[in-house]
N, C-alpha and C positions, 0 to 999 in steps of 0.2 A: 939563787933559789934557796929557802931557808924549809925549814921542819913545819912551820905555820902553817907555806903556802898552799900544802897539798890537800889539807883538813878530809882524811880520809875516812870514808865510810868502812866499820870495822866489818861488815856484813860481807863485802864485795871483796874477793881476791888481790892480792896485791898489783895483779898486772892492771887493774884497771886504773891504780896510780901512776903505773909505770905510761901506761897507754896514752896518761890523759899528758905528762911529763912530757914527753917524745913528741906528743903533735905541738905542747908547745915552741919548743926548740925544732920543731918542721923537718924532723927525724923519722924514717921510717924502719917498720919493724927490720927489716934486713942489714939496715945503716948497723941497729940495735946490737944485733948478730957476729956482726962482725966484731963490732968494739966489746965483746963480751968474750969475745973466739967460743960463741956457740952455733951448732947448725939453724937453721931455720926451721926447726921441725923443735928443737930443743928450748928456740925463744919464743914459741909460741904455747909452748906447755909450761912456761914461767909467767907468760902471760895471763894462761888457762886458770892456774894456781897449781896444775899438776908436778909440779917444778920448786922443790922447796930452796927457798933467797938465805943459803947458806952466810954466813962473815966473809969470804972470801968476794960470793954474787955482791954481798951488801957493798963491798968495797969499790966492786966495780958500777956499781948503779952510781953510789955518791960519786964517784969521777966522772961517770959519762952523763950520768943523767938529770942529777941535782941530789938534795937533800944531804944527809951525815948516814955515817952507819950504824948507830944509834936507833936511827929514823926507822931504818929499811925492815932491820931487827926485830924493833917494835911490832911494824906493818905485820911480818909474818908469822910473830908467835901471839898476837892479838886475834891475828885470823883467823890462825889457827886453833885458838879456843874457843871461839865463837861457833866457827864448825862444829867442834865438838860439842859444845853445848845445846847446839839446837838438835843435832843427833840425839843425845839423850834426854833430849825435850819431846823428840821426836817419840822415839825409843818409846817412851814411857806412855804417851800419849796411845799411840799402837796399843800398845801391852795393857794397858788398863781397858779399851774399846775390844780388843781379846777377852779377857777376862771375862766381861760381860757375856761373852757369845757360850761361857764354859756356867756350869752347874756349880760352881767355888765354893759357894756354902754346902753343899750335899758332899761336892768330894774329901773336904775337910773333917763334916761331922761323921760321918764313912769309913775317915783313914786313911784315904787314899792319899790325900796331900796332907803336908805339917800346915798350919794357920802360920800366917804373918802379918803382921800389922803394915806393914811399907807393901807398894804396889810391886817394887821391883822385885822382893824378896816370891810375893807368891806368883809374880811370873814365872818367876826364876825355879820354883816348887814346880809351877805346872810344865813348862818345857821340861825339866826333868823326868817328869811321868810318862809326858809323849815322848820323851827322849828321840827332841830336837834341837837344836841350838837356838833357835830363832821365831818370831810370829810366823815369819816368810816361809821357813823350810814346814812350818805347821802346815800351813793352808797350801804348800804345793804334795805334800803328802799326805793332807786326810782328804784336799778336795777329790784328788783322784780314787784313794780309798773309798768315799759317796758313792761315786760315779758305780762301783760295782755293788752296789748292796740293790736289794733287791727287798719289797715289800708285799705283805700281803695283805688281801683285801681286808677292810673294814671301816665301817661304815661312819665313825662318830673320830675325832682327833686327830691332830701328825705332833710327832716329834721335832723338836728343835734338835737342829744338826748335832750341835758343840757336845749337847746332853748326851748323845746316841755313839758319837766317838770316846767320850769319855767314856762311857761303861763299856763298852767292846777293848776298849785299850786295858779297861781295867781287868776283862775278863781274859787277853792275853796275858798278862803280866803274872795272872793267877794261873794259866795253862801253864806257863812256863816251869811252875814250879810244882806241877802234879808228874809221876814219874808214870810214865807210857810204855807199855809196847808196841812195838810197828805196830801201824794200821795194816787190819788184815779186813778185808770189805766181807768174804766169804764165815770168814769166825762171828764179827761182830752182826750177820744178819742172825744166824743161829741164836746167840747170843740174846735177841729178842725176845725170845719164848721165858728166858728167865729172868728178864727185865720186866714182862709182863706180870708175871705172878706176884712183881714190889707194890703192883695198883690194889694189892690186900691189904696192905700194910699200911696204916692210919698214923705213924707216928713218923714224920720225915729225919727225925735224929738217925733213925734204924734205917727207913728203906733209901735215903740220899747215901750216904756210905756204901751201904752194899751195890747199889746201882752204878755210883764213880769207881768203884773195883771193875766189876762188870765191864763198863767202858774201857778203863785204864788198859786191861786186858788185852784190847782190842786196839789200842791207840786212838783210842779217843779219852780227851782231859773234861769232863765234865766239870762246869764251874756254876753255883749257887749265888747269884749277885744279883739284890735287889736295885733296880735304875732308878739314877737322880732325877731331881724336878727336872721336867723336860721331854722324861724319855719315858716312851709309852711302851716298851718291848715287854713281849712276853719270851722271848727267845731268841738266838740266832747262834748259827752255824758260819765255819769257815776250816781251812783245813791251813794249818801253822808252816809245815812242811809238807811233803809226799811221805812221810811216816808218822807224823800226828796232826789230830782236831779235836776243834776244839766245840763242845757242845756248852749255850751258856744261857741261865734261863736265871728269869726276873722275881718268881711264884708273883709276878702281876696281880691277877687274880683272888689268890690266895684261896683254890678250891682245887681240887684233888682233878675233878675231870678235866679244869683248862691246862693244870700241870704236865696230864700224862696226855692229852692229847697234843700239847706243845712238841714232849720230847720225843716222840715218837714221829712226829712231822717233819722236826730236823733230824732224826734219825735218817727219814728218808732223803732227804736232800745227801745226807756222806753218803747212802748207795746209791743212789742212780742220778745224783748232778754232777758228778768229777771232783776238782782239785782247783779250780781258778773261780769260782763265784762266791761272793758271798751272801748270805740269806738272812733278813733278817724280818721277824715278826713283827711287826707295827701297827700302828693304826694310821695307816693309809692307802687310797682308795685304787690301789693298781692292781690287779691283778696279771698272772703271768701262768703260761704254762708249766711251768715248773712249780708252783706255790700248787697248784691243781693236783697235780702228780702227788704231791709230799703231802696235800689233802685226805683224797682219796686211799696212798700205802698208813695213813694214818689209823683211817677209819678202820682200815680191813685188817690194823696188828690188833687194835681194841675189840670190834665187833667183825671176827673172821667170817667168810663171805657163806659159807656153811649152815652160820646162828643167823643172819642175814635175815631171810623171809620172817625167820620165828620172833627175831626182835622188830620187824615193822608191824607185826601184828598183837604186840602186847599190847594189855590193859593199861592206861596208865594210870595204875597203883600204886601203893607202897608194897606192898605181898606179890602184885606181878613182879615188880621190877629185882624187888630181894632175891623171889628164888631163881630170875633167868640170871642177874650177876653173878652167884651163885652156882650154876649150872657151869658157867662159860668160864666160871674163872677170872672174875674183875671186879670191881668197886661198885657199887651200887650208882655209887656218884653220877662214874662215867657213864653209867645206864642215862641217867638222867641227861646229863649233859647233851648226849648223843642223839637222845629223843626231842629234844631242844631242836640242834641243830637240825634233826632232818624236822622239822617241825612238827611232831604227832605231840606234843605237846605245846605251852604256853612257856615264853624265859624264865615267867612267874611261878610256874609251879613245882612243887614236890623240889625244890632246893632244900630242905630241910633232912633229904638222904643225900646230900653233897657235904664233904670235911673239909671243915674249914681251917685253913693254919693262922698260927698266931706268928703275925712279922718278926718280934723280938727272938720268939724260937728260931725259925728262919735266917735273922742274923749272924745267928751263930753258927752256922753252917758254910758263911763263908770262906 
């Protein structure tokens, strides 16, 4: 039997030449085993291909079973590249179909990843960020991550997954690096009353600072991260340890009463949801007890339940609305907003007393 006869396919493991060798000569794998002085468990895994056909195996294949050791040599480091290379055919193929599932232009023009020109390079960026090794260890640790987030109602959009991990990932990565005090649930509801009084203050340069102090205070990391194509958040919460959380908001919007009505809603989720769920504002159409709850402790930090009667009975003016904000201690905006929501007004109207932020300002606050 010569090196010709075998005309082996570089695709298929070596044992299948060995296999096909053996029945010619009407040899069975055991006959194989013996003349090898391998176990039967050990010539079936040379078979497999799990069995690398060292110079010594090569020497014995050419004596027992045909061909040179030239041959055998060949067979296994031929195979051997071919495996490999369809792996990173593979590999690559994956990792680009990932890619896709991720926002890559937003988290590039953002900062969040370096650009590269090669597929492997900005895989290789974006694992980094997730800080994961692989597509595989991705998808078996964000799908589970999904699985606890949690939406709140609304009526019009959903986010694409990849877009929505990507900005939560980014807003840990930025918790990480704001310095905390233990979470105290008891400080940071107090805490409140002068987080309410920043809804004066028109210019988010001033009241975002003072406010992540505020938080920081209390071990909560407040983070300012506008969401890539994709992600429709205006907010979400989750808690990093049992001694910090992380509060993290999109200004979506970009008006003053969905701002403070956002972070006061995840404010309520760190008091009365615990330590294992995560929450996140969306646009989509689930509603849940607990988004209900973080509704309601919402409405009642804004419009305490006291001013209650006297703001469902306002004019809806511009000179109503000034002087009951006014009175109470809040933004005109949120007046408006609020009256929206419970509908004594039109979505259409008197927005013209709501502050509007400029995104670019915004940026820079992250």
């Amino acid at each position: 039997m010569n090196e010709k006869a075998f005309e082996p396919d570089w695709l298929s493991a070596p044992g299948g030449t060995i296999l096909d060798a053996i029945e010619e000569r009407g040899m069975s794998s055991k006959e194989l085993a013996a003349l090898l002085g391998y176990s039967i468990d050990k010539t079936e895994k040379l078979i497999a291909g799990k069995e690398t056909i060292t110079r010594d195996v090569a020497a014995l294949l050419a004596e027992h079973v045909g061909g040179v050791v030239k041959f055998w040599l060949s067979r296994e480091r031929n195979y051997r590249s071919e495996v490999a290379r369809l792996q990173t055919a593979g590999n690559i193929i994956a990792g680009k179909a990932w890619l896709d599932e991720l926002p890559l232009k937003d988290m590039q023009k953002f900062g969040w990843v370096p650009q590269h020109a090669s597929v492997e390079e900005n895989v290789a960026s974006c694992l980094n960020f997730f800080g994961v090794r692989n597509v595989q260890e991705w998808r078996s640790q964000y799908s589970q991550f999904l699985s606890l987030v949690s939406f709140r109602t609304s009526p019009t959009h959903k986010s694409e997954p990849g877009a929505v991990i990507a900005w939560l990932r980014y807003g840990e990565l930025k918790s990480e690096a704001i310095a905390c005090g233990a979470w105290n649930a008891a400080s940071f509801e107090r805490s409140l009353i002068s987080m309410r009084r920043l809804t004066r203050k028109k210019d988010p340069s001033i009241f975002i600072p003072e406010l992540r102090k505020l938080c920081a205070e209390n071990g909560v990391a407040l983070v300012v991260a506008r969401g890539p194509a994709g992600c429709r958040a205006s907010g979400a919460t989750r808690f990093l340890s049992n001694r910090k959380a992380m509060i993290l908001s999109s200004f979506r919007h970009l008006a003053d009463d969905q701002f403070w009505f956002t972070f006061f809603h995840e404010a309520g989720h760190l008091l009365m949801h615990g330590q294992k769920s995560i929450f996140l504002e969306d646009g989509s159409e689930v509603s849940l007890k607990e988004e209900h709850e973080a509704n309601l402790f919402s409405q009642n930090i804004l419009i305490p339940p006291e001013s209650r009667a006297e703001f469902m009975s306002l004019k809806p003016n511009k000179d109503s609305i000034i002087k009951f904000a006014v009175k109470i201690g809040i933004s005109r905006g949120i007046v408006v907003g609020q009256l929206q929501h419970q509908r004594r007004i039109e979505p259409s109207q008197l927005n013209f007393l709501k502050r509007r932020y400029d995104v670019e300002d915004l940026n820079k606050l992250t």
